[in-house]
C-alpha positions in Angstrom: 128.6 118.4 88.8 127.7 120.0 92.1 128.5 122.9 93.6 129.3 123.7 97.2 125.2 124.8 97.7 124.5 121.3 96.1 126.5 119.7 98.8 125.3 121.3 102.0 121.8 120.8 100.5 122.6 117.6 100.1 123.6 116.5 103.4 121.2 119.1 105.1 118.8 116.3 103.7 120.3 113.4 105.4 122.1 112.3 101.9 125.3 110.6 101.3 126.4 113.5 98.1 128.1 109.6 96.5 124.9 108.0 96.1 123.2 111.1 94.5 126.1 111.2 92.4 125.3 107.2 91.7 121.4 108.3 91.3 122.7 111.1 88.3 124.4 107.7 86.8 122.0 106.1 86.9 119.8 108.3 84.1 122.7 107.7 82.2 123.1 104.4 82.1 119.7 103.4 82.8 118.6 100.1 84.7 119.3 96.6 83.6 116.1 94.4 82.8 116.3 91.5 85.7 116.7 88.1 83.7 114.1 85.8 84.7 115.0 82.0 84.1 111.7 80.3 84.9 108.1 81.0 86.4 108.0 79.8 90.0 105.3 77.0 90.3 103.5 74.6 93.1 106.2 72.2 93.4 109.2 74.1 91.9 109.8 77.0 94.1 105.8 77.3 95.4 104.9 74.9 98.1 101.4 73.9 98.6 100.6 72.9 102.6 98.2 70.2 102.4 95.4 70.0 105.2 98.6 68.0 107.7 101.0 70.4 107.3 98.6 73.7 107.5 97.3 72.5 110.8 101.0 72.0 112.0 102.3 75.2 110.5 99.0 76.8 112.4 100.0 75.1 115.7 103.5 75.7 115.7 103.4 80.0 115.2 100.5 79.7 118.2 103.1 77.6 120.5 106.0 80.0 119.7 103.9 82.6 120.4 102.7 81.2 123.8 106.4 80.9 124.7 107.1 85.0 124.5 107.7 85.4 120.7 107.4 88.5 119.0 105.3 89.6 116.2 104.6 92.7 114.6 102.2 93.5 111.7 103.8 96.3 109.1 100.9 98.3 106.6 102.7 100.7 104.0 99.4 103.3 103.9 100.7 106.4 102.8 99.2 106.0 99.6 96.7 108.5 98.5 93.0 107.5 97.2 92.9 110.0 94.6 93.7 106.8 92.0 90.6 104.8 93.6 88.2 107.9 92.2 90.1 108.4 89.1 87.1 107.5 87.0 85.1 109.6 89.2 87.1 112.7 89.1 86.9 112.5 85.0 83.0 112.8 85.5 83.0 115.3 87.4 85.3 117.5 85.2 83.1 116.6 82.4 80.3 117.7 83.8 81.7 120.9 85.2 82.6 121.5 81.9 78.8 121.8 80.3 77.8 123.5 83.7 77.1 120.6 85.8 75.0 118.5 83.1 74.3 115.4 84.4 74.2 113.8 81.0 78.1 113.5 81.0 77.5 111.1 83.6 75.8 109.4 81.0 79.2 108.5 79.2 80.7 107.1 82.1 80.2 103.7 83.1 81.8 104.0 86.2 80.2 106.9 87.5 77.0 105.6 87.0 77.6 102.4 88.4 78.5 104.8 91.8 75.7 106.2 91.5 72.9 103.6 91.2 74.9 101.6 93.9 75.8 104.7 96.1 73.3 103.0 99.2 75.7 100.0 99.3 78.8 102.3 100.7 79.7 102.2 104.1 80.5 105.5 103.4 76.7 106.6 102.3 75.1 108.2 105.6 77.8 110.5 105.9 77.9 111.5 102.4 73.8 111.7 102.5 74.3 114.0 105.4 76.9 116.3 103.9 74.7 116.6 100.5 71.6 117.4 102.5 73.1 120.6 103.2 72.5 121.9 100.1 68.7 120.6 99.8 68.3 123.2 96.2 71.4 122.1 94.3 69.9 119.0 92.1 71.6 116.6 90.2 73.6 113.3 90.6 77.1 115.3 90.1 76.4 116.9 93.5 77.1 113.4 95.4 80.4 113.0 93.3 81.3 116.8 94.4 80.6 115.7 98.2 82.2 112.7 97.9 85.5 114.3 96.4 85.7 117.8 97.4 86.5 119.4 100.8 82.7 120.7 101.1 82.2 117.3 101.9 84.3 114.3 103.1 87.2 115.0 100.9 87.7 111.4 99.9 89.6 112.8 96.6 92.4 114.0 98.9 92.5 111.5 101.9 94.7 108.5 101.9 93.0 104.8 101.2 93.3 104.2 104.5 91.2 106.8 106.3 88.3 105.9 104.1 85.5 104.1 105.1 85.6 100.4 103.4 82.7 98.0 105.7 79.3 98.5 107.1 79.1 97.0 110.7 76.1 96.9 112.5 78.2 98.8 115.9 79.7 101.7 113.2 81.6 101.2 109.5 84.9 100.4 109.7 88.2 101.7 107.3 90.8 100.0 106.4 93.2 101.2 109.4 90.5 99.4 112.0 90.5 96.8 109.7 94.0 96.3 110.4 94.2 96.7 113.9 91.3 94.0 114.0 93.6 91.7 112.0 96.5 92.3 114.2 94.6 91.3 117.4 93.6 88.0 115.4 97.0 86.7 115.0 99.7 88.9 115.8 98.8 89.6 119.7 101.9 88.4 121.8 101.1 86.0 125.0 100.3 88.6 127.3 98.0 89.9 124.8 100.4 92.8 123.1 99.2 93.7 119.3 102.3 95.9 117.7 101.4 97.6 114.7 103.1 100.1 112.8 101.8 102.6 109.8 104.2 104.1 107.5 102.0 107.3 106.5 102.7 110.9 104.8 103.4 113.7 106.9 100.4 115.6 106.6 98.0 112.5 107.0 99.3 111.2 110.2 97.8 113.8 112.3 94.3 112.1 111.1 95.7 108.4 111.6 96.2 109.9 115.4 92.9 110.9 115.6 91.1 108.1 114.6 93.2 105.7 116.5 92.5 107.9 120.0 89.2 107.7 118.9 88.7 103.5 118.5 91.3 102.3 119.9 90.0 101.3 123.8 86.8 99.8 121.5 89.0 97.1 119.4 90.9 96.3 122.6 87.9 95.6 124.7 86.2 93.8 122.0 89.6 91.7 121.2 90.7 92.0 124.4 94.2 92.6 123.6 96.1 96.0 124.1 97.1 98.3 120.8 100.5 99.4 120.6 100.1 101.0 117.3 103.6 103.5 115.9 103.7 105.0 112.8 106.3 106.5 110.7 107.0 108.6 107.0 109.3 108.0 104.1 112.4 109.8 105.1 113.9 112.2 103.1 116.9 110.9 102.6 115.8 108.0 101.1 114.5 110.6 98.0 115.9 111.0 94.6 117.5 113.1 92.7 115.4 114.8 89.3 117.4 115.1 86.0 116.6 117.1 83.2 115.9 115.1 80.0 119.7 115.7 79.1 120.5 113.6 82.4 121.9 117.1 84.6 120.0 117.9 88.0 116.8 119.5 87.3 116.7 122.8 89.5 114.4 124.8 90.8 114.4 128.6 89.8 116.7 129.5 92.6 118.7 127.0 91.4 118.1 124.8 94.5 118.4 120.6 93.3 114.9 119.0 93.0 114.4 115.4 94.8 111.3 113.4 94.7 110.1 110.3 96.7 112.0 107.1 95.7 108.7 104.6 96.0 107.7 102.3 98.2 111.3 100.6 98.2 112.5 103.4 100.3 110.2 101.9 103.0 112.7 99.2 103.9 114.9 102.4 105.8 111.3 102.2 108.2 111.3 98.5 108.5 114.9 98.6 109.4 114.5 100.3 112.2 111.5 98.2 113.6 112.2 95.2 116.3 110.4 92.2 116.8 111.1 88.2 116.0 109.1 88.6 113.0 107.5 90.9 110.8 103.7 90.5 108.9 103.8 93.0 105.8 100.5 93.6 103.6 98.9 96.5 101.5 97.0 98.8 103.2 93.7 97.8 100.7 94.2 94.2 101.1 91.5 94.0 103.7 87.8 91.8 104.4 84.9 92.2 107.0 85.2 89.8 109.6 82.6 87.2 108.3 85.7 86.8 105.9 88.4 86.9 107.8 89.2 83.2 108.9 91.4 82.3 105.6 93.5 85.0 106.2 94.0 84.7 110.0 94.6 81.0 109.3 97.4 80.8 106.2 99.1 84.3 108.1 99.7 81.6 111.0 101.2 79.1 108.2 103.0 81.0 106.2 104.7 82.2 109.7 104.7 78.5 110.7 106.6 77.9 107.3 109.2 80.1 108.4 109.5 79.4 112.2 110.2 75.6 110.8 112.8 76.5 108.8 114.6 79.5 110.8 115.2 76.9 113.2 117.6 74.8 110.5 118.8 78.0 108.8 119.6 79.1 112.7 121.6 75.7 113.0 123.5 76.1 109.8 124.4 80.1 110.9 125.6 78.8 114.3 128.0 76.5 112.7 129.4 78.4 109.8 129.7 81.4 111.4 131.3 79.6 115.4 133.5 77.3 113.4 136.8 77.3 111.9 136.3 75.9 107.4 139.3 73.4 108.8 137.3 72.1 111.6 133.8 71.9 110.0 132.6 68.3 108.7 132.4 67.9 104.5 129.1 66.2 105.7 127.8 69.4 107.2 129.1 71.7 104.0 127.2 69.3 101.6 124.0 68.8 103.9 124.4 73.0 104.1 124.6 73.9 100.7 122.1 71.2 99.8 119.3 72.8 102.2 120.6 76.1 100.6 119.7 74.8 97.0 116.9 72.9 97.8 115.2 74.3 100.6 116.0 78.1 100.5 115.7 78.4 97.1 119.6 79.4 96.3 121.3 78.2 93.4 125.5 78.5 92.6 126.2 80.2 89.4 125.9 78.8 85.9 129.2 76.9 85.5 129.9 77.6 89.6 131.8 74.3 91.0 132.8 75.0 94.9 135.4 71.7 94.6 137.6 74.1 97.9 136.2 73.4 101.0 137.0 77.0 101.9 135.4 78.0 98.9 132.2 76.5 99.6 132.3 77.4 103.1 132.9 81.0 102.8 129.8 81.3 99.9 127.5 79.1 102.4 128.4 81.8 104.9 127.3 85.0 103.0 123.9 82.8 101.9 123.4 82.2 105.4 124.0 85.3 107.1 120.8 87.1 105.3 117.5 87.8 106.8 114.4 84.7 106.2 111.2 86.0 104.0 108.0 83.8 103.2 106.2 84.9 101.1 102.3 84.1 100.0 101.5 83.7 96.4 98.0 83.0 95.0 96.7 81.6 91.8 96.9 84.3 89.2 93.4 85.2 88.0 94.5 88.4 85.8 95.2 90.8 88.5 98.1 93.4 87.1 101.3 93.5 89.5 104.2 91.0 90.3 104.4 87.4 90.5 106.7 85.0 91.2 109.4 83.7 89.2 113.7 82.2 89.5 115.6 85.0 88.3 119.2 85.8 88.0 120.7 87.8 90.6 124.0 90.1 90.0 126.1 87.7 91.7 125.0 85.0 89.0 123.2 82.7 91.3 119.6 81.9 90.4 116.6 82.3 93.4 113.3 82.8 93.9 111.9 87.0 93.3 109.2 88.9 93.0 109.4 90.4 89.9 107.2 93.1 88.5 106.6 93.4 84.8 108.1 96.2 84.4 111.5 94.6 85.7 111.0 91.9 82.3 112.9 92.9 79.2 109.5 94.6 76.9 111.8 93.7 73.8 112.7 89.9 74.6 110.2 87.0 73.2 112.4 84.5 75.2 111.7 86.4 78.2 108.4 87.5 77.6 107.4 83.9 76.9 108.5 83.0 80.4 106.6 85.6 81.5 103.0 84.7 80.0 103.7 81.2 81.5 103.3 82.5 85.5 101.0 80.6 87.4 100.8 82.9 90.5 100.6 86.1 91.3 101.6 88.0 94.3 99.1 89.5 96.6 101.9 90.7 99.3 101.6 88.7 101.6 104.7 88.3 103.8 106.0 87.7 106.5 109.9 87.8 107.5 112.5 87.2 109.9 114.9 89.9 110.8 116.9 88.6 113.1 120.3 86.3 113.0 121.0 83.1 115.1 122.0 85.3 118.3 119.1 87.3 118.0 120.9 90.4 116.7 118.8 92.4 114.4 120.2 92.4 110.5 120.8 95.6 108.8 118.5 95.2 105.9 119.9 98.1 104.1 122.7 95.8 103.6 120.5 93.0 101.1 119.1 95.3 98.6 120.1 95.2 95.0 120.3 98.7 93.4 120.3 98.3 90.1 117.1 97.1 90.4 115.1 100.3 90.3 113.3 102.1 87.5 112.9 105.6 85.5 109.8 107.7 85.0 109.1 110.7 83.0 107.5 113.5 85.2 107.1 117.1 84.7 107.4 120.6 87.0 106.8 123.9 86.1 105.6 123.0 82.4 109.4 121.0 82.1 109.7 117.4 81.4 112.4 115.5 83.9 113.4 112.2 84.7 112.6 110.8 88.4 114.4 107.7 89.6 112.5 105.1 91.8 114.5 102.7 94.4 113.9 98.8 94.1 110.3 98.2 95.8 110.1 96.9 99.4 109.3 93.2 98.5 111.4 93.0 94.7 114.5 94.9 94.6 114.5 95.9 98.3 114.4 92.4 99.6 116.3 90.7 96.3 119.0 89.0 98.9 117.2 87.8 100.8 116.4 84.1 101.7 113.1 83.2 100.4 110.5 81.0 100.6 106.8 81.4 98.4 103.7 79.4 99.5 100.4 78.9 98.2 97.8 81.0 99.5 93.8 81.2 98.7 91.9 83.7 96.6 89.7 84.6 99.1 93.1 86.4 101.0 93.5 88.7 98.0 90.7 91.2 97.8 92.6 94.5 97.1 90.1 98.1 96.8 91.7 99.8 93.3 88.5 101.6 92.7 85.6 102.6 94.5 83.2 100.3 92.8 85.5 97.5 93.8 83.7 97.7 97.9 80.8 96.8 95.8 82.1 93.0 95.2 80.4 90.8 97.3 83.8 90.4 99.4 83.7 93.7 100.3 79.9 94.1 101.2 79.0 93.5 104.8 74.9 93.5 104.9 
């Protein structure tokens, strides 16, 4: 299938030449729907912290962090905005195409809703600045132009991140300084340490820089904490290989093999190589003005509480399966292990699975303990498209909690389907995980994926259709064994940005 070029391209990229074999098999085969058994609900796989137990979930991630834990705050933002202005881009075309007619506006709803609203952007005096410059050009497509197009701020090409999201009386914030303020709200170490770290694209992180160099003394005198802000990119060996639509290596016209990102599952390669006691992961969009902030500095410290209360047990459980002999360990502390296993972390046995051996049950409570600790927060679903949470069926054949996209669910199943329509929650991403064993050795995450969990899209270069494979996502497939824990969270911590006339909901508005 590969010639000897194909290999020393290959490798030159970092790649194992096996798993892009694996990748052209793949297309072949295709990728099994995941089998979902039940929707995850408060009660039966979501826990709900009444006001007791949120107060001592609170208290307990502030003591640990008093006695020298470590946290660090992860943001994927690598994403481009281009999707935000989609609606905007298709008015502008329109009206290119009858010479910059504003009537096409007209047609589109969401253009003019920018437009009769464009004062309420944190964004507005700069764009009023940059359209001033042309003081003869008239029309309302002109502000769309600016607002897109390099003449102006180039919002159509910059990534969410960089944009500006929140009107502050002391200068408008983006979602990046958003961040950082979160991070110094409760992820700052005792001595007053905020780590941070920004997966971003290559030719983006040069602005990042910037604009950190630029605020970053101001959020740490305001906070008074000190920034220790990283940032990395999706590394090329984590990319796929293209196929043709008869499943071969699409080339280029040198013949050269064509790979493409593999998503944001190849993400968990960066989070591998991160170090700290625990890790805070959420969206780059997912982000409020600080009137709003309290729920989400408040249920961050639970949902880390959560899993501080119940690393410590796992931790106990680790010590003993992994120190001790199956001969000299207690059939008191097996049952009592696999029962917080089942129960508590969310791990079932296999249909039909009876471990009646005492080495047999030891040596699956082992593997189940020896895996990294996520919690994850869940809130009510309200009709937001993406994941939720559900018990699905794992390769293995044991049954725990996952975040499962609907793209993952079987289109062509009612039975499935039904389970599906029956979700109470929805996931916001929202987590926060433990990376570290009983010793205090870092896990390699790599290790806890589930590969057949990825998914096949139809693309197209040069005027040809191929085939580009995705990797399992960072908090499905990516994270599928791991130990895991959902809780409750509120609404008002989920207030993604999709489009730009979502920073005109009242969440988002800071006046």
């Amino acid at each position: 299938m590969f010639t000897e070029n194909d290999i020393r391209q290959i490798t030159s990229r970092g790649s194992n030449p096996e798993n892009v074999m694996n990748q052209v098999e793949n297309f072949r085969k295709g990728f099994p729907f995941l089998q979902i058994v039940e929707a995850a609900s408060v009660d039966n796989g979501i826990i709900r912290l009444n006001a007791e137990e949120l107060e001592k979930a609170v208290a307990l991630y502030d003591e640990k962090i008093k006695s020298g834990f470590k946290a660090l705050k992860f943001v994927p933002a690598s994403g481009a905005a281009s999707r935000m202005f989609k609606a905007l881009f298709e008015a502008l075309e329109a009206c290119v195409a009858k010479n910059g007619a504003d009537d096409a506006l007209i047609r589109n709803e969401a253009a003019r809703q920018f437009l009769a609203n464009r004062e309420k952007f944190a964004f507005y005096a700069e764009l009023a600045e940059k359209v001033s410059t042309e003081p003869d050009t008239p029309g309302c497509v002109k502000w769309i132009d600016f607002l897109l197009n390099s003449k102006g701020l180039n919002y159509g090409s910059l990534p969410k991140g960089l944009l500006k999201f929140h009107k502050y009386t002391g200068g408008n914030r983006t979602p990046f300084e958003e961040h950082l303020v979160e991070g110094a709200l409760y992820a700052k170490d005792s001595e007053g340490n905020v780590k941070l770290h920004f997966t971003v694209s290559p030719e983006h992180q040069p602005l990042f820089e910037k604009l950190l160099a630029e605020v970053k003394s101001h959020y740490e005198n305001e906070f008074g904490v000190k920034l220790d802000v990283s940032f990395s990119q999706q590394k090329p060996s984590t990319d796929t290989i293209a196929v043709d639509t008869a499943n071969e290596p699409f080339r280029e016209k040198d013949g050269s093999l064509v790979f493409r990102p593999a998503g944001h599952g190849a993400l968990i390669e960066n989070l591998n190589d991160l170090d700290a006691d625990i890790i805070f992961i959420k969206n780059i969009d997912n982000v409020v003005p600080d009137r709003l902030k309290e729920p989400t500095v408040q249920y961050k410290k639970a949902i880390a509480g959560v899993l501080l209360k119940n690393l410590e047990k796992l931790f106990f459980y680790q010590k003993e399966l992994n120190e001790k002999h199956p001969v000299a360990l207690d059939s008191a502390l097996l049952a009592s292990a696999a029962s917080f296993l089942e129960n508590t972390l969310n791990t079932k046995p296999a249909e039909n699975q009876y471990y009646t051996e005492k080495e047999e049950l030891y040596h699956y409570l082992k593997e189940k303990y020896n895996r990294p600790l996520r919690v994850c927060g869940m809130v009510k679903n309200e009709g937001e498209p993406g994941g939720g949470p559900f018990w699905a069926k794992n390769s293995d054949g044991t049954i725990s909690l996952q975040v499962v996209e609907s793209s993952q669910i079987d289109p062509g199943s009612v039975q499935q389907q039904n389970i599906a329509k029956h979700a109470t929650h929805f996931n916001p991403v929202d987590l926060v995980c433990a990376v570290k064993n009983y010793k205090g050795a870092k896990y390699d995450l790599t290790q806890f994926t589930d590969p057949a969990t990825g998914f096949i899209s139809i693309k197209s270069k040069d005027g040809k259709e191929l085939k580009a494979q995705e990797l399992p996502g960072l908090w499905n497939g990516a994270m599928s064994n791991w130990n895991t824990l959902f809780v409750e969270v509120p609404i008002e911590t989920f207030n993604p940005v999709k489009t730009v006339n979502d920073l005109l909901r009242e969440q988002h508005l800071n006046d």
